[in-house]
N, C-alpha and C positions, 0 to 999 in steps of 0.2 A: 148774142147775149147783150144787146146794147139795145133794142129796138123794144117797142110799146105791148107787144107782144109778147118779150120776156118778161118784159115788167108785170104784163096784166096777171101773167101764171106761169113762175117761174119752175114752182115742180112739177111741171108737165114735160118743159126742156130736159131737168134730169132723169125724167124717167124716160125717157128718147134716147140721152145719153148715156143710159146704162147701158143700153142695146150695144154697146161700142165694150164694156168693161166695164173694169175700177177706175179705168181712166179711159176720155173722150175727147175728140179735136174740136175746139172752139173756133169762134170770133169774138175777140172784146174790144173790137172795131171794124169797120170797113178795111179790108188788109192787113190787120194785126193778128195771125193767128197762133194759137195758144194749147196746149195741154189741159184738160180741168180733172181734177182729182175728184169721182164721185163715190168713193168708198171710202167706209169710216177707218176698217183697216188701212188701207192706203196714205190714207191720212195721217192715221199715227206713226205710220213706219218714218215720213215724211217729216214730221215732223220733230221725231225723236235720232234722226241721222243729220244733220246739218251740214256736218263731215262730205256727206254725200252729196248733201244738197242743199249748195249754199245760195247766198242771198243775193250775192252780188251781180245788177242788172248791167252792169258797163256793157259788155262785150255783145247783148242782145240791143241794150240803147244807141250802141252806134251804128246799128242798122235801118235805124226808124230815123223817118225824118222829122223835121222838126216841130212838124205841128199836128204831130202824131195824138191822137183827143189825151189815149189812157198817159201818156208819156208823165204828164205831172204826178200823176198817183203810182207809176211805177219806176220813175227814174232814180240813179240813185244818188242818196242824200246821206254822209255821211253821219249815220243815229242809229241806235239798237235795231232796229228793223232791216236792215241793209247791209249786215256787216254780221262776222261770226267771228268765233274763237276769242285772243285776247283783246282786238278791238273792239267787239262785240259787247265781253265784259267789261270794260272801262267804259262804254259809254253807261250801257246797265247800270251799273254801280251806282253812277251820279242822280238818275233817275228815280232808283228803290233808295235809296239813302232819303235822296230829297221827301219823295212820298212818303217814307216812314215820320216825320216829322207834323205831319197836319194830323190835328186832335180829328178822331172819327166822330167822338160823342158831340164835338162842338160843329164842327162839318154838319152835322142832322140836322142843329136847332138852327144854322145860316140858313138849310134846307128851307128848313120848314118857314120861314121869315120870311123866304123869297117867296116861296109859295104861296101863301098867306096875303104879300103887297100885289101878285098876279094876280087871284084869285078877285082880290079887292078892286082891282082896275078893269075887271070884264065881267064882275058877280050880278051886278043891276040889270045888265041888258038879256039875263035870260037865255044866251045863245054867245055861240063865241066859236072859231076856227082854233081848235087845242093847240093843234100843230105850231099854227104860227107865234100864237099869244101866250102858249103855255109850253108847251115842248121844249119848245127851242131856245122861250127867252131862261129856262129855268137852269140849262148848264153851259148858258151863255152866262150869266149873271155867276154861277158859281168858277167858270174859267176866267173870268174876271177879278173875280176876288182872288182866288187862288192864286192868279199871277200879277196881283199889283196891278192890273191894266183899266186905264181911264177908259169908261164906256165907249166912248164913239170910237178908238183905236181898236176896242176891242169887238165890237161890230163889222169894222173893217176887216179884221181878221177871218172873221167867222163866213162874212161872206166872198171870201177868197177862195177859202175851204171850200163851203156848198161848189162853187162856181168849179173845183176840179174834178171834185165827186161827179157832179150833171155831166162832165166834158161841156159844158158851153160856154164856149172862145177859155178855153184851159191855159191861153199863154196870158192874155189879160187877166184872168184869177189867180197865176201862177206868180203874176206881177205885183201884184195889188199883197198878196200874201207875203213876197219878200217885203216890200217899202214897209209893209208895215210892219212886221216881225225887227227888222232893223231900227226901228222908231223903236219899240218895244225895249230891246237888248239896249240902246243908246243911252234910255230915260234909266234903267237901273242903273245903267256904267256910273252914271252921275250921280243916282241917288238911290242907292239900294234898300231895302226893305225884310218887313216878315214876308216873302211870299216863295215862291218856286224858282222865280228865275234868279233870285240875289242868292237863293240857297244853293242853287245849281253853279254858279260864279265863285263860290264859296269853298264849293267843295275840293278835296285834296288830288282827284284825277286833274283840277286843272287844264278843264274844254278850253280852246279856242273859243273868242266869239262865234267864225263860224260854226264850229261843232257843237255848242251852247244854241247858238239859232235852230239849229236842226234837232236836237231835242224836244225844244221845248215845240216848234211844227208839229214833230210826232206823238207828242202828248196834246195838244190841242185838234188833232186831226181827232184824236182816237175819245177827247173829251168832250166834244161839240156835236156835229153831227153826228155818229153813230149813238151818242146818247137820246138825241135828241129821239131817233127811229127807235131805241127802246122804249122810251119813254110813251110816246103816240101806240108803238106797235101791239103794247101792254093796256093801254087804257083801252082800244081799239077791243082785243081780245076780252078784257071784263066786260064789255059793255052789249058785243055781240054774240058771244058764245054762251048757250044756255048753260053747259056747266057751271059756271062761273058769275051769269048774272042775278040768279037766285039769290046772291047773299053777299052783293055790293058793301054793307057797312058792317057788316060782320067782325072787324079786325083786319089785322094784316097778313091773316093767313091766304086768303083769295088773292091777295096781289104778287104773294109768295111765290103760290103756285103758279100765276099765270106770267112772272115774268121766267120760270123755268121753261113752261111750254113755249113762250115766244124765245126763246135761247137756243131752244130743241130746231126747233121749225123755221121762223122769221127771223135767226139772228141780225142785228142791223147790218155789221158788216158779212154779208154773204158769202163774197168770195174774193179773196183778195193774199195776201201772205207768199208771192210766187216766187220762184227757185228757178236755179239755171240749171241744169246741169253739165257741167266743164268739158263734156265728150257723148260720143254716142253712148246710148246706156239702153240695157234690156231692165223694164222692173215691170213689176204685176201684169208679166205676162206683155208688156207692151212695148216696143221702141219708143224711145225719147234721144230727139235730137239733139244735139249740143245748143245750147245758148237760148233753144225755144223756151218761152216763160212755160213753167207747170206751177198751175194755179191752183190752191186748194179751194177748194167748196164746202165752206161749214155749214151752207144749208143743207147741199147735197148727204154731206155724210153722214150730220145728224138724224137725217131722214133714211138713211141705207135699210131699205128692206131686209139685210142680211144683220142686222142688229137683232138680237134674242131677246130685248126686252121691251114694250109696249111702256113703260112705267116712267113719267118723266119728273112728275111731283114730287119734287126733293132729290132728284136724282141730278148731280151738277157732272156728269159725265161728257156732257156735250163739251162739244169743240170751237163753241162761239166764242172763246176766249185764249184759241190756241191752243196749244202744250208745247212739252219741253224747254227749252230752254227760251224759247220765243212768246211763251207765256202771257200774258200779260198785266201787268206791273200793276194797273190802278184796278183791278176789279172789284176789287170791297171797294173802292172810293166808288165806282160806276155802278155798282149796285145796290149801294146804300143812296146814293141820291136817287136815282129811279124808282124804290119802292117807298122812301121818304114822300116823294114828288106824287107820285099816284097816291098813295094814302092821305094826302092831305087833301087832294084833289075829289076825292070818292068821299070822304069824311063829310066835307064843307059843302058838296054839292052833290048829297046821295039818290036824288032822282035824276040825273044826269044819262039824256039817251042822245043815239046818234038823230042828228037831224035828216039824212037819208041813209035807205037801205046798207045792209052792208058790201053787198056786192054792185053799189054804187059808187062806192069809194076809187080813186085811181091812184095809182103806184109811179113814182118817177121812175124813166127810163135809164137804164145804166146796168153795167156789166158787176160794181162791188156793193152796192148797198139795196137796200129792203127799205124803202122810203115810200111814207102817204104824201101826197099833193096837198093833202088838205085833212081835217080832220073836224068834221063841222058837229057842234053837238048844243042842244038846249036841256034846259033846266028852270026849275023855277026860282027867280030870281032872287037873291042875298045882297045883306047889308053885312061884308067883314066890317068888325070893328078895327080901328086903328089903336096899336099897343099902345099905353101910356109912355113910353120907353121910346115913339118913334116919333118923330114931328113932321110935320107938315113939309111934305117934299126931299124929307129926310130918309137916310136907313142908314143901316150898318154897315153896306157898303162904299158909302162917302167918308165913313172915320179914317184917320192914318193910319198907315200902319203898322204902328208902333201901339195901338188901342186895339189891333185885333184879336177877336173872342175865336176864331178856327184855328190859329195854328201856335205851337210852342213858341214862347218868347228866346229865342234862342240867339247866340251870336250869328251873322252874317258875314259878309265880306264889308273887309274895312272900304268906308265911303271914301271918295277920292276927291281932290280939289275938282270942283269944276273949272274948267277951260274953254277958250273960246275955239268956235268952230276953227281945223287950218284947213286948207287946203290937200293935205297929207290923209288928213279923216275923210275927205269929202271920196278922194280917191281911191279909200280903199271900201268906203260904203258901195261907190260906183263899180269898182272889179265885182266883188261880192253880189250884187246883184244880177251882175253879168255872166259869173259864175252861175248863180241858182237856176239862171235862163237857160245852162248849155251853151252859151257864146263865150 
């Protein structure tokens, strides 16, 4: 599952791996091998028992050594993803609290604002790589605002992230993501804000910094890149698939529909969400060893031939977003910006085609995510106007944040004296980091 050839056609491996069951023996490395769950039922049994099938990778991570590729994406980090029952919900808690606090209606029009200054930065030249100039910078730009974070830290971030997904040199991304996540949590400790992480600080569970850092990872993992492969995976779909390209500026009923179909099929994160199980165990029919990862496959399952219905338009059945209790938290935030971001994009540039074939396109290589290399498309070429509202080299995302229009003006954590750097800081930044390494 890691090589150019799953990438190129990943549902040809599950259809080889059904040959095996509901469930099949992988690689999601060179020596890493793994369970992968390719039934929808299996899936949900999976994921609606926790009890059963818990999260925690300890006892399989101290098997792997240490520059094991998947290790950063699967090691565990003490955040909702990684943990069950009541540590599980205390982390939860801080998370869905937090989220509930960002205006959805005012979330759109940032949307659309950013979209709009994109759009104006690559409109003249006719032709543009989506992925890199629009994709990517559109819920880089909105995890930015959301969490208070100054552009170039939060670039850095982002590309820490990319760099574990790839597995290329995963201890250096893995590095690069702690220094700067700690930058991050530092700059609120000192000066807190309207955002995610002063609200997360704030809250009455009362994370640790490091358990506050590890949140806010697992929300920026899940708000970055795999939005970013909605985002490409969806305009990809309107743009080559005849259903769907017939009636481009129609409304936002077409981008509706087509981010369900990429949901169904191309979820961005593919496969990933895997369990231990504590002992030998008999399930669908199959042995599962103690401590091996069982991986679920949401592309695999939403695709399960043994699904009774064909019908995906409006149908939010699928499992690209999880269930039960492992759910996940921001999904109206990830799919209001992704159909905001495509509709603005189809709107403003409605002759918009791929600049080569579709089956010219390549897919990064990797065992969890549904990712283009590139996303290259022309059009004829636009002058956006610039808002009277916005100045030259300005936007909304420079104001403080104390003037922001996305999220409730609400109490925070009370701000602290600042202090000079001691020695005692420098040391426990330095464990912490050491820590997130596995040293």
């Amino acid at each position: 599952m890691y090589g150019q050839e799953f990438a190129a056609d990943p549902a040809a491996t599950y259809r080889a791996l059904r040959s095996h069951g509901p469930i099949a023996p992988v690689e999601l490395a060179p020596g890493v091998p793994a369970n992968l769950i390719v039934s929808y039922d299996a899936a949900l049994d999976v994921l609606r028992n926790p009890s059963t099938f818990p999260r925690d990778p300890r006892r399989w991570q101290a098997t792997m050594p240490a520059d094991c590729p998947v290790l950063p994406m699967m090691m565990y980090r003490p955040n909702c993803l990684f943990t069950d029952g009541p540590v599980h919900a205390r982390y939860r808690s801080v998370v869905t609290d937090s989220l509930a606090r960002v205006d959805q209606n005012a979330l759109r029009e940032n949307v659309e604002r950013t979209a709009e200054r994109l759009i104006r930065s690559f409109g003249k030249e006719g032709q543009v790589d989506l992925l890199a100039e629009y994709a990517l910078m559109v819920p880089l730009q909105m995890f930015q605002y959301l969490y208070g974070c100054p552009p170039e830290l939060g670039e850095r971030l982002v590309a820490g992230m990319i760099g574990i997904f790839d597995m290329i040199e995963p201890e250096k991304a893995n590095e690069q993501l702690t220094q700067s996540m700690i930058e991050l949590i530092t700059l609120k400790r000192a000066s807190p804000g309207q955002d995610m992480p002063s609200w997360m600080m704030a809250h009455p569970a009362n994370l640790t910094d490091e358990e506050l850092i590890h949140q806010l990872v697992l929300l920026m993992g899940a708000g970055t890149e795999p939005e970013k492969n909605l985002i490409a995976n969806g305009v990809r779909l309107l743009l080559a698939d005849e259903r769907f390209a017939g009636d481009l500026s129609g409304g936002s009923m077409p981008v509706e529909e087509a981010l369900d179909e990429v949901l169904w099929t191309d979820p961005p994160m593919a496969n990933y969400s895997a369990t231990y199980p504590v002992q030998d165990m008999d399930f669908a029919g199959v042995r599962l060893p103690a401590d091996t990862p069982l991986v679920l496959s949401f592309a695999a399952a939403n695709t399960d031939p043994a699904l009774t219905t064909g019908q995906r338009s409006g149908n939010r059945a699928h499992l690209a977003w999880s269930a039960g209790v492992h759910t996940c938290p921001a999904q109206q935030h990830a799919r209001l910006i992704a159909s905001v971001a495509i509709e603005k994009l189809l709107d403003t540039l409605p002759d918009m085609r791929l600049s080569v074939p579709v089956d010219q396109l390549t897919w990064r290589p990797g065992p969890f995510h549904r990712a283009l290399t590139a996303l290259p498309v022309r059009f004829t070429p636009v002058a956006v106007p610039v808002p009277l509202d916005e100045s030259p080299g300005g936007s909304r995302w420079n104001v403080p944040r104390s003037q922001s229009q996305s999220t409730h003006p609400d109490t925070t954590s009370t701000p602290r004296e600042p202090s000079s750097p001691s020695s005692g800081k420098r040391r426990w930044l330095s464990s912490l980091a050491r820590w997130w390494r596995g040293r």
